[in-house]
Biotite code that builds the C-alpha atoms (Angstrom):
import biotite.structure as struc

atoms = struc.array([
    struc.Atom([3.449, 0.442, 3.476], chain_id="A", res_id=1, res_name="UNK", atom_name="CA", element="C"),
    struc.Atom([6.509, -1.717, 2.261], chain_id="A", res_id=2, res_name="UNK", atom_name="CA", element="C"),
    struc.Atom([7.148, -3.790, 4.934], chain_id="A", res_id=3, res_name="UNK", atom_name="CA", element="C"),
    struc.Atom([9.727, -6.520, 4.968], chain_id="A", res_id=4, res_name="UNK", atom_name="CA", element="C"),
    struc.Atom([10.548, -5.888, 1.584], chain_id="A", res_id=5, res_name="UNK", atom_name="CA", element="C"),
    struc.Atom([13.159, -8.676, 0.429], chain_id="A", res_id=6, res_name="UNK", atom_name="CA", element="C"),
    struc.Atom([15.052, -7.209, -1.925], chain_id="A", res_id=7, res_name="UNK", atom_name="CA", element="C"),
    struc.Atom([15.320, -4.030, -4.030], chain_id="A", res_id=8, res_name="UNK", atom_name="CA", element="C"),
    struc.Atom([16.568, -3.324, -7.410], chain_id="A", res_id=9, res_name="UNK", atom_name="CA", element="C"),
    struc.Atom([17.621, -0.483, -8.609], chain_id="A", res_id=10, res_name="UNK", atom_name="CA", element="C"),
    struc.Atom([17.691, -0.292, -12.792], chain_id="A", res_id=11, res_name="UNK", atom_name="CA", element="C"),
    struc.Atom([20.849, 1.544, -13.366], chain_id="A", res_id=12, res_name="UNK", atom_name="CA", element="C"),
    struc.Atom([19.836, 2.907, -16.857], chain_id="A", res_id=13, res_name="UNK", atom_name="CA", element="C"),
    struc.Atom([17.507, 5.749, -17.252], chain_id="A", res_id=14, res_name="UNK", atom_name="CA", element="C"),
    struc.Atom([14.031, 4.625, -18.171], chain_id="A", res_id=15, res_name="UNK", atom_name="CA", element="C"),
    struc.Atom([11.562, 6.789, -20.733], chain_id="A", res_id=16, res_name="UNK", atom_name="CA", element="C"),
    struc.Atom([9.146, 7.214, -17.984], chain_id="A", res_id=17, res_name="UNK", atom_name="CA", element="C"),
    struc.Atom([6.516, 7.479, -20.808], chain_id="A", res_id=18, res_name="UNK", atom_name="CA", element="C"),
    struc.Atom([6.769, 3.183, -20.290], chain_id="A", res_id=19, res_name="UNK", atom_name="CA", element="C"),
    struc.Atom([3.598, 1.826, -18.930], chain_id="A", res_id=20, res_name="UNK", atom_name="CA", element="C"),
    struc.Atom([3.385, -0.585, -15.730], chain_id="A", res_id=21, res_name="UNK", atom_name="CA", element="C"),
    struc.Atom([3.408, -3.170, -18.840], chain_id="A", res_id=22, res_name="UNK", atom_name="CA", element="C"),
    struc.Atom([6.431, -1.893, -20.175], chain_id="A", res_id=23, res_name="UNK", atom_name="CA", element="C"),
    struc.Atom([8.300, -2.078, -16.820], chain_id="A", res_id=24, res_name="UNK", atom_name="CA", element="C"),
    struc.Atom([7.193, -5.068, -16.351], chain_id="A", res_id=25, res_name="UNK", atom_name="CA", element="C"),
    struc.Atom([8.422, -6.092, -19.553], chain_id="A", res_id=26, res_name="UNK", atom_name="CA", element="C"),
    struc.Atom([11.906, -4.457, -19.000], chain_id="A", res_id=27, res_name="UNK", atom_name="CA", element="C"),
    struc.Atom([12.161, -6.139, -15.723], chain_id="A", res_id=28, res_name="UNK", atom_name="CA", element="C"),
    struc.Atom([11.783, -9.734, -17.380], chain_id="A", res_id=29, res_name="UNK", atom_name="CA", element="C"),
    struc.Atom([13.488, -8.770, -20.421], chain_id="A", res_id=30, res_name="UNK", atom_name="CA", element="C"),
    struc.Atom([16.852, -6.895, -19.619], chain_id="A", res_id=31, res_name="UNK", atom_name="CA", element="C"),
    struc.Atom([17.057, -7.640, -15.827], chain_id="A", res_id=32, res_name="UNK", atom_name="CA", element="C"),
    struc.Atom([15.915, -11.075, -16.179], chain_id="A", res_id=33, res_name="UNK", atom_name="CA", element="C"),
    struc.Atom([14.200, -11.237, -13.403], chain_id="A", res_id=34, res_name="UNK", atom_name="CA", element="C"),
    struc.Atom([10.871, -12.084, -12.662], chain_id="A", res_id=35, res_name="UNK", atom_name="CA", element="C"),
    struc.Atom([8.120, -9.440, -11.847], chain_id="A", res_id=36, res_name="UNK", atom_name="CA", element="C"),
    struc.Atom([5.815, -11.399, -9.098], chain_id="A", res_id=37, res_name="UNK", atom_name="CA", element="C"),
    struc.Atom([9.303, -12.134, -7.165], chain_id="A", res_id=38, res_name="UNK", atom_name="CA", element="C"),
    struc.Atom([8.084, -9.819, -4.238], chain_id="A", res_id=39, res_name="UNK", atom_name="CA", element="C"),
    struc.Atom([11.227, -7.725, -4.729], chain_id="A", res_id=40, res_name="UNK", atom_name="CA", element="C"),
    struc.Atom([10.698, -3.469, -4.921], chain_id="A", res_id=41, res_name="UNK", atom_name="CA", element="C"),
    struc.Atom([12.267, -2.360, -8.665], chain_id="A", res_id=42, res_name="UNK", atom_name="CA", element="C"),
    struc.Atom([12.984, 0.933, -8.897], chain_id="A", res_id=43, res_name="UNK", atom_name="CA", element="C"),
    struc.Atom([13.270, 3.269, -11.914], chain_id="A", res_id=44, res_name="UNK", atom_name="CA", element="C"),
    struc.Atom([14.580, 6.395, -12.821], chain_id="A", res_id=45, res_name="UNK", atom_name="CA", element="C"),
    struc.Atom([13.897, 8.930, -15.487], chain_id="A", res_id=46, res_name="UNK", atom_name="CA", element="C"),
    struc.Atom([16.568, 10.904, -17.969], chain_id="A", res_id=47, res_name="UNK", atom_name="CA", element="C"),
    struc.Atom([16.891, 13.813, -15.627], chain_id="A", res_id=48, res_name="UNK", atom_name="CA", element="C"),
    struc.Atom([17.571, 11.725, -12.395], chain_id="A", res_id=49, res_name="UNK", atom_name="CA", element="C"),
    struc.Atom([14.769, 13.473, -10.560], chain_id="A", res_id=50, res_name="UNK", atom_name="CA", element="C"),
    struc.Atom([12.288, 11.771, -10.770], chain_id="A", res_id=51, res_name="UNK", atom_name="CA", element="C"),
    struc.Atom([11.533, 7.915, -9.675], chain_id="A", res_id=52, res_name="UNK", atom_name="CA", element="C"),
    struc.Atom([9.072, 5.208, -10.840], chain_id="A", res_id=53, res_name="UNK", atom_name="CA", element="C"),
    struc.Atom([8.492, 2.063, -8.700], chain_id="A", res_id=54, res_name="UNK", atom_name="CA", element="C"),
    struc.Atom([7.255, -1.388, -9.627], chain_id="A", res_id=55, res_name="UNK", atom_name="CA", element="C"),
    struc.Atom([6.157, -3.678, -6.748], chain_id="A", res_id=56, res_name="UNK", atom_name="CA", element="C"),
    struc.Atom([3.813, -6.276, -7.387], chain_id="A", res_id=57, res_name="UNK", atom_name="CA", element="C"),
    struc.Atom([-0.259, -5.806, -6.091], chain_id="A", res_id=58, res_name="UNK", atom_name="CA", element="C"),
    struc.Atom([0.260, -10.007, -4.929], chain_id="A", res_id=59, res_name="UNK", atom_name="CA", element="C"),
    struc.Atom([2.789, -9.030, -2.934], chain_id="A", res_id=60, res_name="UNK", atom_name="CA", element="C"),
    struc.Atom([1.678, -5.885, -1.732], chain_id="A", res_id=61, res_name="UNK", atom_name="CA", element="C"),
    struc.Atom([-2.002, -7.593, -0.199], chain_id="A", res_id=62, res_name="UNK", atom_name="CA", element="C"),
    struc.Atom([0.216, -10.082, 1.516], chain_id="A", res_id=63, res_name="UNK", atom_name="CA", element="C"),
    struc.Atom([2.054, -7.153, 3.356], chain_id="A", res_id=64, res_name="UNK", atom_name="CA", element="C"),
    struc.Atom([-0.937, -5.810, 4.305], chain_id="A", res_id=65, res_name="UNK", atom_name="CA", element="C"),
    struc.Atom([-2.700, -8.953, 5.496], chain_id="A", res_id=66, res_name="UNK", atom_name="CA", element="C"),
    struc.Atom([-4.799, -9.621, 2.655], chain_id="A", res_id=67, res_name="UNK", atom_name="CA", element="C"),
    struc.Atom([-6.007, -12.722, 1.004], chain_id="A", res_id=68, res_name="UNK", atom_name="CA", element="C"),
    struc.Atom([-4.594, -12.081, -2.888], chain_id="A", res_id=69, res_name="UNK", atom_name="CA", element="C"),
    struc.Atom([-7.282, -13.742, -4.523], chain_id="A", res_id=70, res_name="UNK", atom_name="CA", element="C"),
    struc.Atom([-10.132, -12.534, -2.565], chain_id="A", res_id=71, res_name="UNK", atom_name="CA", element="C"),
    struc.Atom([-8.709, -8.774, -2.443], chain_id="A", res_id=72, res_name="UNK", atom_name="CA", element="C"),
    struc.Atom([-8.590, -8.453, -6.565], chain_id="A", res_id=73, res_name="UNK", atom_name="CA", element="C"),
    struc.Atom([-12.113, -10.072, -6.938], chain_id="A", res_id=74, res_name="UNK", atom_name="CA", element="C"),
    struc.Atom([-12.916, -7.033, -4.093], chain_id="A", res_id=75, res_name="UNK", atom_name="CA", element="C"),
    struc.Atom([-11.510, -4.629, -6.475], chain_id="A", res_id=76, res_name="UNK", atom_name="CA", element="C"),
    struc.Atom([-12.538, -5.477, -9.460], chain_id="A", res_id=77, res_name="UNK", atom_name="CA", element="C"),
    struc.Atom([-16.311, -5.533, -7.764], chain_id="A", res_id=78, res_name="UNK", atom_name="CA", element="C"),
    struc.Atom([-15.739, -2.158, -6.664], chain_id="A", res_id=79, res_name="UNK", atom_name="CA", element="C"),
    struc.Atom([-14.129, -0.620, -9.836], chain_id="A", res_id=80, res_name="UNK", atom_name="CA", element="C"),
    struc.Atom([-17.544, -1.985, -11.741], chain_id="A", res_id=81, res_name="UNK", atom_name="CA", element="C"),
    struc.Atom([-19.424, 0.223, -9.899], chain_id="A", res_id=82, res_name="UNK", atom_name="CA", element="C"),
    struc.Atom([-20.893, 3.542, -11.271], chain_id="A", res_id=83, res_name="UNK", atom_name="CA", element="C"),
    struc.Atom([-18.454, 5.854, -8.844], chain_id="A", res_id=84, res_name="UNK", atom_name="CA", element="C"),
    struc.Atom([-15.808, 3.809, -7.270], chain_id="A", res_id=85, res_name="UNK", atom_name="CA", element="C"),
    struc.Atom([-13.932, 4.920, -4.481], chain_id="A", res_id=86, res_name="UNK", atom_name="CA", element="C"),
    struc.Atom([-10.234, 4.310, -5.464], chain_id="A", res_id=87, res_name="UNK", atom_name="CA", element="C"),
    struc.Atom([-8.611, 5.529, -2.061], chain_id="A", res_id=88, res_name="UNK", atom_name="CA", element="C"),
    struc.Atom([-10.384, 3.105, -0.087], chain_id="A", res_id=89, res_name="UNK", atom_name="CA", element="C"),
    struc.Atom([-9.598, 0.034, -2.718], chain_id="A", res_id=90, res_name="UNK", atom_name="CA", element="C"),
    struc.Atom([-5.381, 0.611, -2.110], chain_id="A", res_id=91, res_name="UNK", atom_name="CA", element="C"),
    struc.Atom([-3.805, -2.615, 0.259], chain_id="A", res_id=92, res_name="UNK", atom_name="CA", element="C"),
    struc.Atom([-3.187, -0.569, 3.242], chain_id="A", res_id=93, res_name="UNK", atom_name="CA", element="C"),
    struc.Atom([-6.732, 1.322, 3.252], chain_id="A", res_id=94, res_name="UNK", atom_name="CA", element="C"),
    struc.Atom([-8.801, -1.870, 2.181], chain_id="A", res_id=95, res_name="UNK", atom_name="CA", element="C"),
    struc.Atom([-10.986, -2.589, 4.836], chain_id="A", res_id=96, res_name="UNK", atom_name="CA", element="C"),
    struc.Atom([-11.194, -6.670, 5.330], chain_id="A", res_id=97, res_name="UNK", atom_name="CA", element="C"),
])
């Protein structure tokens, strides 16, 4: 799935996992000062060190799986407008080109 992955970050400080992609985001640009879309893998972790949260960007993740950016998001969002959409099939590595 990641393949080629540049560079990974690890946040050293535990992380309320109750923070939203938006909120990692945010803490990524914020406190890390670093920027989100970079292509880089940032990973989390919660108060009790067992569990993990990862942020990689969906840009960056259709690239790695030989997608058009652009064209796969206008896909999905086509997709998730329909009455039952089928999620599994709309993730990088199953979309069908």
């Amino acid at each position: 799935m990641f393949v080629d992955v540049p560079t990974v970050y690890l946040c050293a400080d535990m992380v309320d996992f109750r923070k939203s992609i938006n909120g990692l985001a945010a803490l990524v640009e914020a406190e890390l000062e670093l920027p989100v879309l970079s292509g880089a893998l940032f990973v989390f972790c919660n108060k009790g060190r067992d569990k993990l949260k990862l942020l990689y960007s969906i840009v960056e993740t259709a690239k790695v799986n030989g997608l058009i950016p652009f064209d796969y998001i206008i896909a999905c969002l086509n997709e998730l407008c329909q009455p039952a959409p089928d999620i599994d099939s709309l993730l990088p590595w199953n979309f069908k080109k």
